[in-house]
C-alpha positions as CSV (number, residue, x, y, z in Angstrom):
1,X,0.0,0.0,0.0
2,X,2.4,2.0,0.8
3,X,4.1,1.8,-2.8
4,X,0.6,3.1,-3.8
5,X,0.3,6.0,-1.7
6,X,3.9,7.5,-3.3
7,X,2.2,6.4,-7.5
8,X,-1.0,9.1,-5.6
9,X,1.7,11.2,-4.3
10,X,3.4,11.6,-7.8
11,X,0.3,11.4,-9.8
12,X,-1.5,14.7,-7.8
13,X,1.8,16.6,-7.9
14,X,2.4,16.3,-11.6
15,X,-1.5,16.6,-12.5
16,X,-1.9,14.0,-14.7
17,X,-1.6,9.5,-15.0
18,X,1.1,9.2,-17.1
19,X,2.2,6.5,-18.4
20,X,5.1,5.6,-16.3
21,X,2.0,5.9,-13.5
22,X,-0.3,3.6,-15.8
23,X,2.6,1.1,-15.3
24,X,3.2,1.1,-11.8
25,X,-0.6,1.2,-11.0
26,X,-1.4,-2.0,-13.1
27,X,1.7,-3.6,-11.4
28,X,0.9,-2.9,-7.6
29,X,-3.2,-3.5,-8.2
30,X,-2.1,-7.1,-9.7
31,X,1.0,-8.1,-7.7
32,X,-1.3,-10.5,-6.1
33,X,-2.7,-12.2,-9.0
34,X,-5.9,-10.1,-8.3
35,X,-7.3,-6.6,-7.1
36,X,-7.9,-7.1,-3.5
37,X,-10.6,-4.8,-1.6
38,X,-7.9,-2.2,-0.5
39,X,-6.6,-1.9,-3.6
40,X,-10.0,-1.4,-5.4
41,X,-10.5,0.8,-2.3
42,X,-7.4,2.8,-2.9
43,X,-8.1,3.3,-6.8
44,X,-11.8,4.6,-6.2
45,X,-10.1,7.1,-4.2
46,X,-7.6,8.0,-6.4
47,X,-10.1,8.3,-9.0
48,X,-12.3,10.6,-7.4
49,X,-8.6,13.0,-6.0
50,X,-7.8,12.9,-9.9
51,X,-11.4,13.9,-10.6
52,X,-11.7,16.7,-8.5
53,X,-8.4,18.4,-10.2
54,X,-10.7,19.5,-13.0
55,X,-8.3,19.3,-15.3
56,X,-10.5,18.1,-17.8
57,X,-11.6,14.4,-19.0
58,X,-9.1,11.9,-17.0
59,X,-6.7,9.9,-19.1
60,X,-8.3,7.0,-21.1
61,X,-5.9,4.7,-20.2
62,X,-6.3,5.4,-17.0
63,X,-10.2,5.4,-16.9
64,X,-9.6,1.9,-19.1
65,X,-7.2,0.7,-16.0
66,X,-9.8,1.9,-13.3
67,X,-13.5,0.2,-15.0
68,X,-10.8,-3.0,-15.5
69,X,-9.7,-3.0,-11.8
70,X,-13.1,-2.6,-10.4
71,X,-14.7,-5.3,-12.2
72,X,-11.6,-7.5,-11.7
73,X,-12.6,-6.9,-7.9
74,X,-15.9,-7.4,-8.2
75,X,-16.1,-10.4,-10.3
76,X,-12.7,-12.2,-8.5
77,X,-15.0,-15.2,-8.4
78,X,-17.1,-15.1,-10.9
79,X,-20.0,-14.2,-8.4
80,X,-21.4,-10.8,-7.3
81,X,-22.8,-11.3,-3.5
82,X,-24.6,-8.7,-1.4
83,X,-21.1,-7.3,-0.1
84,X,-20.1,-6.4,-3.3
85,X,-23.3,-4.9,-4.3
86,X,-22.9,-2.7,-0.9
87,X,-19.5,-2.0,-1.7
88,X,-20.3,-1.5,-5.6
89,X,-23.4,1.0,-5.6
90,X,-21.5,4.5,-4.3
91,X,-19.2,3.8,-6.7
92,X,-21.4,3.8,-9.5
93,X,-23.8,6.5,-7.8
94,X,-21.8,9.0,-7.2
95,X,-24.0,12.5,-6.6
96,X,-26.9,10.5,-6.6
97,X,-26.4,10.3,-10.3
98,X,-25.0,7.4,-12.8
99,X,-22.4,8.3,-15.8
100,X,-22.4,6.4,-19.0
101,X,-19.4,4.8,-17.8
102,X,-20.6,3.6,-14.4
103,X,-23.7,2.2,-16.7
104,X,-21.4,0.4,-19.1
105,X,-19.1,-0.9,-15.9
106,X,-22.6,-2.3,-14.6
107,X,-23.5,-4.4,-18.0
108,X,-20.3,-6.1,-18.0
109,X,-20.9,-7.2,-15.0
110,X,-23.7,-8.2,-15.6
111,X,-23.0,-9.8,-18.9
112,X,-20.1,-11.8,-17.1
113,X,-21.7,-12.9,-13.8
114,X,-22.0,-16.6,-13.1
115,X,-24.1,-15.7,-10.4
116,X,-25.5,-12.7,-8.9
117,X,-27.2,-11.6,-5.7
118,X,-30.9,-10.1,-5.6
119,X,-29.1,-6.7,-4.2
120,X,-26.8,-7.1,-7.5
121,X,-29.5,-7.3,-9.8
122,X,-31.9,-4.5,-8.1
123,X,-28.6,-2.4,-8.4
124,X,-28.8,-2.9,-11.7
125,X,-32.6,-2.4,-12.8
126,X,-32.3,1.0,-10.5
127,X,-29.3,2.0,-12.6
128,X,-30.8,1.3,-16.2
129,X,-34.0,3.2,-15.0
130,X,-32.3,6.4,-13.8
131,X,-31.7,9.1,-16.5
132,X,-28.8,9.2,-19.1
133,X,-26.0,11.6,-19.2
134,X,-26.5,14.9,-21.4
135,X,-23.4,15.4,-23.6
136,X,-23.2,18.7,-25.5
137,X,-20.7,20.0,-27.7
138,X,-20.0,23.7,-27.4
């Protein structure tokens, strides 16, 4: 954990993922084989600390790294129980709201679950009935 808390360090004081970051992310979240809960923990955090710099939309790679990692965690087994589902829904709520990539993150699962919990699949019928993002172009 520690090795992940100086990537954060890095990452916030230079203001972007690069891609020496990319590397050393994918490398830590894995070193087990899988993304364990802190880990998954960690990168929600980091996420939302890269989020809030407002520097714009966050690196693709780094949003492709992020959606892998959490449904690595979620789906270690192949099975989605209630503590996942817990876990799971203020990720992909976040403001009360779901993005089209939260939405997307949810259909995989979905689409990849051996078996899933009641909580899992009311999280997902609440999230396909709430509202689509608005993109504009300006």
């Amino acid at each position: 954990m520690q090795e992940l808390r100086r990537i954060e360090r890095d990452i916030l004081a230079w203001g972007k993922v690069d891609a020496d970051h990319l590397v050393s992310l994918r490398l830590k979240l894995y070193s087990g084989g899988t993304v364990g809960r802190a880990a998954a923990d960690f990168l929600v955090e980091l996420h939302k600390r890269i989020g809030n710099l407002n520097l714009g939309n966050l690196n693709p790679a780094f949003e492709m790294l992020y959606y892998r990692a959490l449904r690595d965690y979620v789906l270690v087994d192949g099975r989605i129980a209630a503590e996942e589902t817990a876990w799971l829904r203020p990720v992909v709520f976040v403001d009360g709201a779901i993005k089209d990539k939260e939405r997307r993150l949810l259909h995989e699962l979905k689409d990849d679950v051996l078996n899933s919990c009641t909580e899992f699949d009311a999280l997902f019928d609440e999230a396909i009935e709430m509202p689509y993002e608005v993109h504009t172009t300006a």
